[in-house]
C-alpha positions as MATLAB code, in Angstrom:
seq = 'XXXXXXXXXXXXXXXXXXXXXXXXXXXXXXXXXXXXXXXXXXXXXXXXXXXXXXXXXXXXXXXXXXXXXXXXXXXXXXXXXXXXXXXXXXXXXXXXXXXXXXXXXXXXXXXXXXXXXXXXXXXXXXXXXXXXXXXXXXXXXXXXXXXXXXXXXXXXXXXXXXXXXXXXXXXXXXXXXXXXXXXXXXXXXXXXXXXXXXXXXXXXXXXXXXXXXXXXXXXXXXXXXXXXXXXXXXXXXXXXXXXXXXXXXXXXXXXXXXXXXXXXXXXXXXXXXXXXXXXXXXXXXXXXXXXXXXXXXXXXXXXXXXXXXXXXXXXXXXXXXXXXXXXXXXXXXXXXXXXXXXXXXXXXXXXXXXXXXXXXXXXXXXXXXXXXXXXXXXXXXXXXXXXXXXXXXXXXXXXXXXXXXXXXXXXXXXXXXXXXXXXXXXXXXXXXXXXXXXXXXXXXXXXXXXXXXXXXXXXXXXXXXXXXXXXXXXXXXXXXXXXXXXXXXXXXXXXXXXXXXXXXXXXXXXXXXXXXXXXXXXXXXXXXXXXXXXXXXXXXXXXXXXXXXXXXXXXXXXXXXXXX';
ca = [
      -5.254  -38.501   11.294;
      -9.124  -37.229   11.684;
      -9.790  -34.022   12.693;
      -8.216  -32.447   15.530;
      -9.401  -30.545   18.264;
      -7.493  -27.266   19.541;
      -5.950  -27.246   22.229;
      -6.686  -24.479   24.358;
      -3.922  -22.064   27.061;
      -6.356  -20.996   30.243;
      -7.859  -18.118   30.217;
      -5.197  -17.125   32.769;
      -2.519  -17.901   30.374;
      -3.706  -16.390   27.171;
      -4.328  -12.868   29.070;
      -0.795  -13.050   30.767;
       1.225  -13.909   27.336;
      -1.264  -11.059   25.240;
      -0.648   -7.994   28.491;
       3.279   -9.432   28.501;
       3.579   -8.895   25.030;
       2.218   -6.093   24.378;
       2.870   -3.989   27.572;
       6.810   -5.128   26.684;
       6.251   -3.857   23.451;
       4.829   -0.343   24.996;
       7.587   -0.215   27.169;
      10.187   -0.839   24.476;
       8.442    2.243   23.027;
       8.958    4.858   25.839;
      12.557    4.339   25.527;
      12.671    6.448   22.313;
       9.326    8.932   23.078;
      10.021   12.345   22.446;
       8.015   15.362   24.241;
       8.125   17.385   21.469;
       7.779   14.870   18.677;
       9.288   15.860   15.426;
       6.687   15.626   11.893;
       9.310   13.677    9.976;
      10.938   11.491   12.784;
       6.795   10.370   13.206;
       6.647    9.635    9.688;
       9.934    8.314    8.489;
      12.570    8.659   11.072;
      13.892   11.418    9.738;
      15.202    9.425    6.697;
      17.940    8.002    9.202;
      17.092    4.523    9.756;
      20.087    2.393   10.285;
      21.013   -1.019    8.614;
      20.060   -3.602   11.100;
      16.499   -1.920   11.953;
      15.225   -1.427    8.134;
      15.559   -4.792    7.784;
      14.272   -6.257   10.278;
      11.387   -4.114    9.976;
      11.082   -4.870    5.881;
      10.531   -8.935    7.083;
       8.199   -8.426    9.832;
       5.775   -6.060    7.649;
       6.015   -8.006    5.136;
       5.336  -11.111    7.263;
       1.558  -10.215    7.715;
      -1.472  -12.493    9.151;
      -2.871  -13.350    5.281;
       0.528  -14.571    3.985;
       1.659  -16.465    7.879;
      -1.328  -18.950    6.941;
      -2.021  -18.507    3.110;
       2.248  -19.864    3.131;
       0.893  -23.118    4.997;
      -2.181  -23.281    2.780;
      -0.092  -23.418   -0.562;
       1.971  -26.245    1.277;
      -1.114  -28.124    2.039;
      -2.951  -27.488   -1.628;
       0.218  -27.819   -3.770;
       2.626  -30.148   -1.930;
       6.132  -29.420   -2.527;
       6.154  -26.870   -4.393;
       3.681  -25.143   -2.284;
       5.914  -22.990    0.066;
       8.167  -22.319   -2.923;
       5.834  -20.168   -4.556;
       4.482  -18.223   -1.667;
       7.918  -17.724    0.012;
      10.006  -17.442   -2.798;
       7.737  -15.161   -4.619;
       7.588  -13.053   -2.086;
      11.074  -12.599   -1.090;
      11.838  -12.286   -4.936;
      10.106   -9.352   -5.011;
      11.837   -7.361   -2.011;
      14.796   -7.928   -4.148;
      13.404   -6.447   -7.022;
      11.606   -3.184   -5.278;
      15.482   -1.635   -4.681;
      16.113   -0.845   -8.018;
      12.915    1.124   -8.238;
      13.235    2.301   -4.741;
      16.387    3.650   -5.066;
      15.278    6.078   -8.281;
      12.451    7.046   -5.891;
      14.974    8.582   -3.090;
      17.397    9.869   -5.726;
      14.624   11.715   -7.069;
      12.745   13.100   -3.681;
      15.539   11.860   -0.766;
      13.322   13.941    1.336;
       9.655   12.134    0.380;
       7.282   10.646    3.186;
       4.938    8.850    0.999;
       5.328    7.891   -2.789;
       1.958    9.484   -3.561;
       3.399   12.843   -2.308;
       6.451   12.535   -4.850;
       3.563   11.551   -7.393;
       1.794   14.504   -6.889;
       5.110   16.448   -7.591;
       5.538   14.921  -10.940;
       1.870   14.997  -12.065;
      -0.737   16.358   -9.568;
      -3.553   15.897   -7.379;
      -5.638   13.698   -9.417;
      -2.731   11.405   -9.678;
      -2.064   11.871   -6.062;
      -5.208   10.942   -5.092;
      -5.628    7.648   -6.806;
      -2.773    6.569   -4.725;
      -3.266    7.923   -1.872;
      -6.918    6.523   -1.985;
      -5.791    3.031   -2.700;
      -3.146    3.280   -0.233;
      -5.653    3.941    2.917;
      -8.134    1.448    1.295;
      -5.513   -1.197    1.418;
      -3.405   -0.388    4.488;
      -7.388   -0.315    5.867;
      -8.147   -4.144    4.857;
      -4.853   -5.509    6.203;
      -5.325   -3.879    9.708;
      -9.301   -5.593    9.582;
      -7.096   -8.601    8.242;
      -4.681   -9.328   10.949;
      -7.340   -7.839   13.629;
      -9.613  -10.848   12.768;
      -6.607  -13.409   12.466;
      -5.588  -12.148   16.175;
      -9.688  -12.370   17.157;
      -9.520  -15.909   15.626;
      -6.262  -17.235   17.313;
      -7.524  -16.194   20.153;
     -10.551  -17.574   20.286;
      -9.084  -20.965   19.036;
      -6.342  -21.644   21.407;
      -7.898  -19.965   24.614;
     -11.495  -19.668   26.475;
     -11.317  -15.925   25.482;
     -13.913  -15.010   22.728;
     -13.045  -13.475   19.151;
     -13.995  -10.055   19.941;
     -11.961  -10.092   23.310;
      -8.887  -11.323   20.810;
     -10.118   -8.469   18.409;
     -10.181   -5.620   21.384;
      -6.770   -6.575   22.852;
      -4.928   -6.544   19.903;
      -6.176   -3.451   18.597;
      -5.681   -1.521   21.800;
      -2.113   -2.835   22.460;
      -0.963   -1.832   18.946;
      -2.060    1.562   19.276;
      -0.833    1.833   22.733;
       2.924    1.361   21.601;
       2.163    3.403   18.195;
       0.497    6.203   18.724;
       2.868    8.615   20.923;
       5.873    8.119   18.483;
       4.686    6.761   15.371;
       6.981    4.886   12.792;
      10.054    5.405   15.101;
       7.708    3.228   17.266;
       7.041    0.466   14.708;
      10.298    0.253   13.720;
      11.889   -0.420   16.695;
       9.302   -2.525   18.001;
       9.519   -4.727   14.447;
      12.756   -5.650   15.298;
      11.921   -7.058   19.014;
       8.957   -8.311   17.084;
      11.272  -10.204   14.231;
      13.116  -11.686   17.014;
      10.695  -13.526   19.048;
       9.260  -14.765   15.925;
      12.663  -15.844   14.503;
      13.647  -17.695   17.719;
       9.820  -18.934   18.226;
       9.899  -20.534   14.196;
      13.469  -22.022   14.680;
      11.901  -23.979   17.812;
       8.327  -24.625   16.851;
       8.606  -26.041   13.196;
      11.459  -28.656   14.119;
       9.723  -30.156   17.034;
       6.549  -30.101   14.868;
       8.394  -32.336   12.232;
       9.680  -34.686   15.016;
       6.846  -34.838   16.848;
       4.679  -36.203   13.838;
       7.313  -38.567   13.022;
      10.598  -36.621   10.942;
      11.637  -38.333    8.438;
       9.848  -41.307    8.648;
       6.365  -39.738    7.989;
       7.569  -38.281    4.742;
       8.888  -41.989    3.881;
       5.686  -43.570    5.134;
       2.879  -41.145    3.555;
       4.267  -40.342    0.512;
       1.618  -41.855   -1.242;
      -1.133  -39.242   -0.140;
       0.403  -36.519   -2.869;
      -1.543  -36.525   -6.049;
       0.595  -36.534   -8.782;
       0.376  -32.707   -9.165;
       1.647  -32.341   -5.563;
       4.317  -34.439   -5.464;
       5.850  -32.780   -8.843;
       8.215  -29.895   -8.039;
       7.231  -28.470  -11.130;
       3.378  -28.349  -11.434;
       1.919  -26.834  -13.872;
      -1.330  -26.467  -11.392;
       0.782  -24.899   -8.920;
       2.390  -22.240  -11.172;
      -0.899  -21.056  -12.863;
      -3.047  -21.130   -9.651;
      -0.723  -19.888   -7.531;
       2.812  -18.954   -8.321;
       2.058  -16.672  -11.585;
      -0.917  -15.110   -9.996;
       0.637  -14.210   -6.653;
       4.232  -13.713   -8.395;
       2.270  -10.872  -10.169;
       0.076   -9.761   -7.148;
       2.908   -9.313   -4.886;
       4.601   -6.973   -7.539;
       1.850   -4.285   -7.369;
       1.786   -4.597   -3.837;
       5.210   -3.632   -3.327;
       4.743   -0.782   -5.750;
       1.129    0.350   -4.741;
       1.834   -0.323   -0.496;
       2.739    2.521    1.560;
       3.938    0.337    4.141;
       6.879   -0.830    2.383;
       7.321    2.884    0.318;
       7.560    4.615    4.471;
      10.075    1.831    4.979;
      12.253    2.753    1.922;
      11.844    6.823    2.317;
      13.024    5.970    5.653;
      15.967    3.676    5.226;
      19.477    6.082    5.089;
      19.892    6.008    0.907;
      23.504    4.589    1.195;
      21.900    1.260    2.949;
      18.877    0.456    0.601;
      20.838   -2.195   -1.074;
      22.376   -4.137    1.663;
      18.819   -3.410    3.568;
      16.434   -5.233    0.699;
      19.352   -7.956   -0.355;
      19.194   -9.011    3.522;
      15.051   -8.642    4.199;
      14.845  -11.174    0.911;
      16.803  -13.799    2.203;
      15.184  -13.651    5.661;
      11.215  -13.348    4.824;
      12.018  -16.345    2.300;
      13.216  -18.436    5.267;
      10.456  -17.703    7.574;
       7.490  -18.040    5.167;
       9.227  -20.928    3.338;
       9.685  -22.584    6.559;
       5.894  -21.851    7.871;
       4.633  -23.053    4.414;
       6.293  -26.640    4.831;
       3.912  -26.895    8.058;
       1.221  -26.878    5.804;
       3.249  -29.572    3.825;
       3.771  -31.853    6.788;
      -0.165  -31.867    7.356;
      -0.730  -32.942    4.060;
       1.502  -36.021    4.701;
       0.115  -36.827    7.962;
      -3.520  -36.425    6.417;
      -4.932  -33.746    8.409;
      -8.794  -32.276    7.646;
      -8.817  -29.059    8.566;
     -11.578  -28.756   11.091;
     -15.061  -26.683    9.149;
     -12.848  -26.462    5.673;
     -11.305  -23.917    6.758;
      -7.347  -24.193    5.664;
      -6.685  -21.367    8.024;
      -7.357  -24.016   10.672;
      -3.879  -25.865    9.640;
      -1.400  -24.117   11.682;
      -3.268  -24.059   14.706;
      -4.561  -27.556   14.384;
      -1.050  -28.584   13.758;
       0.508  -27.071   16.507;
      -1.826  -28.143   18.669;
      -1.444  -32.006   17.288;
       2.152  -31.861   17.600;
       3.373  -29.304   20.086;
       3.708  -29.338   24.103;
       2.000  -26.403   26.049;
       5.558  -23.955   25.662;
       5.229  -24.756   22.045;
       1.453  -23.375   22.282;
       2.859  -20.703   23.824;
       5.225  -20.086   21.529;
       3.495  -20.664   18.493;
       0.613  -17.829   20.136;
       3.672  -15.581   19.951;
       4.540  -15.924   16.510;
       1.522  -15.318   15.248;
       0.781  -12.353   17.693;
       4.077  -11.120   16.705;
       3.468  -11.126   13.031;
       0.030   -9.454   12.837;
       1.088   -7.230   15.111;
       4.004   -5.744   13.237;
       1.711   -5.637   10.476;
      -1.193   -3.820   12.019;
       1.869   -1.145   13.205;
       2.950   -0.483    9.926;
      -0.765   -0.234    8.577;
      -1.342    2.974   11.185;
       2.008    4.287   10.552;
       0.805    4.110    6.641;
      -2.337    5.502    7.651;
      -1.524    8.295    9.384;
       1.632    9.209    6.700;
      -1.450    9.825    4.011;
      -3.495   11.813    6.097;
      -1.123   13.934    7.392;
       0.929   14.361    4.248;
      -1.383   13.899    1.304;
      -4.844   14.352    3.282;
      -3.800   17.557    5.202;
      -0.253   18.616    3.643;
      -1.311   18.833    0.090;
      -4.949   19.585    0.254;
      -6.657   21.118    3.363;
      -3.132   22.950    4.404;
      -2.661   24.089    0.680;
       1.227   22.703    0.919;
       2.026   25.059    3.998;
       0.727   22.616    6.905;
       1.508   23.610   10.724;
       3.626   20.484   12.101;
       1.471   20.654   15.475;
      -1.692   20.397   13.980;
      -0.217   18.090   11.459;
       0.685   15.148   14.384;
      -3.123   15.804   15.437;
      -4.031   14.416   12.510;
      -1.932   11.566   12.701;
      -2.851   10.422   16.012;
      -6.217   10.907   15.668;
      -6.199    8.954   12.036;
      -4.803    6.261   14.046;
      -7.455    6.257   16.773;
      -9.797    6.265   13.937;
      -8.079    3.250   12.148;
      -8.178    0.889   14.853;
     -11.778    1.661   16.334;
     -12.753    0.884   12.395;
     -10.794   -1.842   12.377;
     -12.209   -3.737   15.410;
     -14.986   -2.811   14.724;
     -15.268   -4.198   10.776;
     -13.203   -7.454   12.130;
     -15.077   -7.877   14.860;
     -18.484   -8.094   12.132;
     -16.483  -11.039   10.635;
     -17.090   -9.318    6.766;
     -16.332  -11.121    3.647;
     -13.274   -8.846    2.965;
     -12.049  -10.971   -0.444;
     -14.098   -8.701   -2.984;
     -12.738   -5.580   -1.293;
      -9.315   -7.506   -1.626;
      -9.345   -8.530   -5.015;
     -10.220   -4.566   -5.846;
      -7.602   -3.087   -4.310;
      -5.032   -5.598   -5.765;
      -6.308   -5.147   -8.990;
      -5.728   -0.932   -8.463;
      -2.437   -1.688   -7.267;
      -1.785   -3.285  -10.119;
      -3.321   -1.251  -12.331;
      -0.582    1.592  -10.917;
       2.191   -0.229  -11.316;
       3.249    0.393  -14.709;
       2.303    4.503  -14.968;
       4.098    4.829  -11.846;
       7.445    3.241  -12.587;
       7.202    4.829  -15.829;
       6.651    8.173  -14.669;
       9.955    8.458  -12.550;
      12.089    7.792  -15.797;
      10.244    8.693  -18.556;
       9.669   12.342  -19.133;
       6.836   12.170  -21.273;
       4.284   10.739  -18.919;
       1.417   13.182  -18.516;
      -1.241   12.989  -15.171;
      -3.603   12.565  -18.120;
      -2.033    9.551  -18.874;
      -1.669    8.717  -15.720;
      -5.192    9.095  -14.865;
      -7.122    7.510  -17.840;
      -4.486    4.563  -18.111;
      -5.599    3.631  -14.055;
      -9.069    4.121  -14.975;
      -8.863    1.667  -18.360;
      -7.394   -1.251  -16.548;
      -9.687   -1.333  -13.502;
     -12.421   -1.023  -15.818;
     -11.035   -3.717  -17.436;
      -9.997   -6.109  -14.576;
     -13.589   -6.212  -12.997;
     -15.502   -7.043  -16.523;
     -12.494   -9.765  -16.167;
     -12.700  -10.963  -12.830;
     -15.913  -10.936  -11.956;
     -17.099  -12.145  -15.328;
     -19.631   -9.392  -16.424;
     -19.511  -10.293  -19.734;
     -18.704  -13.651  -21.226;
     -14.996  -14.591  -21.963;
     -15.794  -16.499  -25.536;
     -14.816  -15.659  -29.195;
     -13.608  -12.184  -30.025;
     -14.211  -10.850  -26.611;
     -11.651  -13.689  -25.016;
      -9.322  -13.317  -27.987;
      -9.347   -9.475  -27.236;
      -8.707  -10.125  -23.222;
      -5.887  -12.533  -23.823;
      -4.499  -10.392  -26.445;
      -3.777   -7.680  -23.795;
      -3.573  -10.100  -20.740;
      -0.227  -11.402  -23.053;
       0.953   -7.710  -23.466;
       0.232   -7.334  -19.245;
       2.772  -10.731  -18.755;
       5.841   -9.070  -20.963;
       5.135   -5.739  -18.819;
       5.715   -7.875  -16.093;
       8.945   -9.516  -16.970;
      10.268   -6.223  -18.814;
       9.676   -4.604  -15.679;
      11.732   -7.136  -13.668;
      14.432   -7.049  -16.434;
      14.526   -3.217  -16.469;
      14.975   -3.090  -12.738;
      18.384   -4.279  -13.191;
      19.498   -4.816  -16.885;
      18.391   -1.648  -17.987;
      15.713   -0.316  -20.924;
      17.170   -1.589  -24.121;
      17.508   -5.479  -22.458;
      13.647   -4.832  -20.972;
      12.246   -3.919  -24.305;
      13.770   -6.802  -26.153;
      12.818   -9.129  -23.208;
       8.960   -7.931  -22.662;
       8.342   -8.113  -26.612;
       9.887  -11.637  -27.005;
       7.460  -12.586  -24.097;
       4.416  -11.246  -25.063;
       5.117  -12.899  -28.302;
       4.968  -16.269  -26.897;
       2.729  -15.379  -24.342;
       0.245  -14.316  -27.403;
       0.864  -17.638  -28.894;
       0.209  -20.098  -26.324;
      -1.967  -17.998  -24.956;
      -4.827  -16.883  -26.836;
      -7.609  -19.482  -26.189;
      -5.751  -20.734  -22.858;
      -6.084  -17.955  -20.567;
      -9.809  -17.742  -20.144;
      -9.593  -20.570  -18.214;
      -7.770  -19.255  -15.343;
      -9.856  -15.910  -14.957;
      -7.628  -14.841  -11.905;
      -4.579  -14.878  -13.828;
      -5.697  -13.308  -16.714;
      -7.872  -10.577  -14.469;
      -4.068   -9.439  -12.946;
      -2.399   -9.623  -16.493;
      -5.539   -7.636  -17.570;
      -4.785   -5.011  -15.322;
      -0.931   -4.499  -15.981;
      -1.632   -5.149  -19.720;
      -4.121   -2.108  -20.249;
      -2.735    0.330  -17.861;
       0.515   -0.125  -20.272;
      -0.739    0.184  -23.264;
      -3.351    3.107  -22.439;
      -0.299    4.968  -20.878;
       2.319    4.475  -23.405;
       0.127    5.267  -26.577;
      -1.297    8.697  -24.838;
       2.201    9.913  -23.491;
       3.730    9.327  -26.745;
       1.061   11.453  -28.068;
       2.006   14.176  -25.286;
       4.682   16.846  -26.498;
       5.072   17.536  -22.985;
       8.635   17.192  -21.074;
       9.325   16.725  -17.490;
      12.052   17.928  -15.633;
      13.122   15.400  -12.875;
      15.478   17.916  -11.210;
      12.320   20.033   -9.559;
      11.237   16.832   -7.627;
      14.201   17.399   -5.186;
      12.608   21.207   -4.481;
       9.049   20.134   -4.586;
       8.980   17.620   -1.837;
      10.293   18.813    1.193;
      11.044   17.736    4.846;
       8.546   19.187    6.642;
      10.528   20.211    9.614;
      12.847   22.575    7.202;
       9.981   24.187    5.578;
       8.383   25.123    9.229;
      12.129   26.554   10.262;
      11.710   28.595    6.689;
       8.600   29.921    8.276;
       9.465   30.693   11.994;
      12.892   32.091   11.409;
      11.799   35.720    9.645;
       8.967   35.920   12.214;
      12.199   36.177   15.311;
      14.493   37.800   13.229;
      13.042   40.884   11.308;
      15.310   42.591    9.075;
      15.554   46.604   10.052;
      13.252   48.626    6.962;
      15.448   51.245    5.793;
      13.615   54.732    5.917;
      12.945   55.752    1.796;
      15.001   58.747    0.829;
      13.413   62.233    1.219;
      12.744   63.623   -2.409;
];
């Protein structure tokens, strides 16, 4: 099969299924508005989100516009094991947030974003590395899924990419502004639907339509040997380790997915994770074999481009409802995406930008909502317009991955180990991104001592890794053992194989510094935390502004002083 050109809804069609979709959306929306909105139902509902709605929403955040075509590209690049190791990955490490998670809410049940109970246990410096990452990351992915939707657009309809661009980012603030996460929530599930039914119809009549079974009998023969081995080496060191460990500090470091656990009731987190793993595995596993099917059927994505696959595929294989459907799906899943991004957005300003710092901790709810809505207004008018300038966004990517993983360790060990110090903290975060760009971007050469020295911690960075996976559920005596057995082994093969995959060993980099940095200067520290005052020191807002107005209507009578 040559290349393939797209084929295209009318003009007519394309503006009917965008306006349908979103205005349903907006009107799904009204149904829950509130005149006088409430600071903590905007931000986290209150902390009263229901099973069924916390999951739903978990998958379709998670299910963003980089990972609904990077799933089909991994199919395409690494044959059958391809959607494995983007889906399973991914979904793996849902599972393994609730364990964390759950220490989080025990700790501050009342909490709107983690760098708010972060700045209860250390401080503002500490606070404001997260914060900062957070609104530098939740930034990218809104650009991110703003250009996807520009792109799609452009591809499968006469519309141009900043037309795509514009409606996108005006229908997802129409539905999100007015009530905030409450919004998003509700509107993920709606969201998770269509895309659920939309997947369960598209990818089967894909599979028939280029031949079902008989093309994967026929065309076997165009998998390399790599490809067609379940168990490729290639595929687990260029993508599977490397995103395995990516996705880990962006479940830690993202305030998308911290809103949706400070927001989920704390009796449900469990059941609410166990259920979003199994279904974003499904859906990105499933879109990922698309990209596998095009490999078998030989398609050349059109310009290079492997985000051309889907599109070229559905528009190979797919009648004009499929189109339809398929321009759905892919709607759907930025869009929940770009939701959650201004629902992250606005969280930090209002709580960590204006709650902690300009409102010295005593913030007035009204004024704090202003600053939501308008950081939303902001966020999308930056967003379409930095997606509609078609930037190179990887380096800015590959930073802010690299500082989420850089936070991972100090901030899992800060919530149960009482000798963590913001110093710590601080210079630990500040070592491994240091570290990570000399790595990544290869400043200085990675040969003889200087390698050995790199792959030496990059080893120490994989057993954090795996002790932090076996601590989330074994406990710290099985982690230890586990995480020093690994690095041993890791420091064996290792040394003098790791400079060779420079992304992998940038990420292990990363985790590998910011744990030993943190460790050796906290066990220097004589300091001891209390974890009981987190409780007191992060607050529902709403309470603290009832604290306030209640003495002002009620003043106790002053009793006259006695006459001497």
């Amino acid at each position: 099969m040559q290349e393939t050109e797209f084929f295209q809804l009318s003009a007519t069609s394309a503006i009917l299924l965008l306006l349908g979709f979103y205005l349903l959306t907006f009107l799904l929306s009204l149904l829950i508005s509130k005149k006088e909105e409430n600071v903590d139902g905007y931000m986290v509902s209150n902390s009263a989100v229901g099973f069924g709605l916390s999951a739903a929403s978990m998958i379709a955040t998670w299910i963003w516009a980089a990972s609904f075509y990077a799933s089909a590209t991994s199919g395409y690049k690494y044959g059958l094991s391809g959607p494995i190791h983007y889906g399973f990955w991914g979904a793996l490490m849902i599972l393994f947030i609730f364990p964390f998670g759950r220490r989080f809410r025990e700790l501050a049940p009342e909490a709107h974003t983690l760098a708010e109970v972060v700045y209860a246990r250390h401080g503002r410096s500490s606070q404001m590395i997260m914060a900062v990452s957070n609104l530098i990351g939740s930034c990218i992915s809104l650009m991110v899924n703003f250009t996807a939707a520009g792109a799609l657009v452009s591809m499968l309809s006469p519309l141009s990419f900043i037309q795509g661009v514009l409606i996108a980012g005006l229908g997802v603030l129409s539905y999100t502004l007015w009530s905030g996460f409450r919004a998003s929530v509700l509107t993920d599930f709606a969201q998770l639907v269509a895309m659920i039914l939309a997947a369960v119809i598209i990818i089967p009549l894909i599979f028939f339509n280029a031949g079902g079974p008989d093309l994967i009998a026929d065309n076997f023969w165009r998998l390399s040997s790599e490809q067609a081995d379940f168990f490729s080496t290639t595929a687990i060191l260029e993508q599977g380790a490397p995103y395995f460990i990516a996705v880990l500090a962006y479940a830690i470091g993202n305030q998308t997915i911290a809103q949706r656990l400070f927001a989920v009731r704390q009796d449900l987190i469990k059941p609410t994770f166990l259920t979003a793993t199994v279904g974003y595995g499904v859906v990105v596993i499933g879109l990922g074999i698309l990209g596998l099917l095009a490999l078998f059927t030989g398609l050349q994505p059109i310009d290079g481009d492997m985000n051309n696959i889907i599109p070229q595929m559905a528009s190979a294989y797919l009648p004009p409802f499929g189109i339809a459907l398929f321009f759905i799906l892919v709607i759907g899943s930025l869009s929940s995406t770009a939701d959650a991004d201004l629902c992250a957005l606005s969280a930090i300003v209002m709580t960590d930008i204006y709650g902690k710092n300009i409102a010295k901790g005593k913030p007035d709810p009204r004024r704090m909502l202003l600053w939501g809505r308008m950081t939303m207004i902001v966020a999308t008018m930056c967003g379409v317009v930095f997606a509609s300038l078609r930037l190179d966004i990887l380096v800015m990517l590959v930073f802010v991955g690299a500082l989420w993983g850089a936070i991972v360790f100090p901030v899992i060990s800060s919530f149960f180990w009482n000798r963590v110090t913001n110093t710590a903290f601080t210079t630990s975060v500040a070592c491994a991104v240091t570290m990570f760009l000399l790595v990544r971007f290869e400043l200085i050469p990675m040969t003889g001592m200087v390698a050995v020295f790199f792959e030496l911690v990059a080893s120490v960075g994989g057993g954090v890794v795996v002790g932090l996976m076996t601590f989330a559920f074994f406990g710290r005596n099985l982690a230890l053992a586990v995480g020093s057995v690994v690095t041993v082994v890791l420091i064996y093969y290792g040394v003098g194989f790791w400079r060779d995959y420079t992304v992998l060993l940038g990420s292990l980099t990363s985790y590998g510094a910011s744990a030993i940095v943190c460790t050796v200067m906290s066990l220097r520290s004589s300091e001891r935390f209390d974890f009981s005052v987190l409780s007191h020191r992060v607050r529902a807002f709403h309470e603290e502004q009832e604290k306030m107005v209640k003495p002002s209507k009620k003043q106790p009578a002053l009793t006259p002083k006695p006459q001497l």
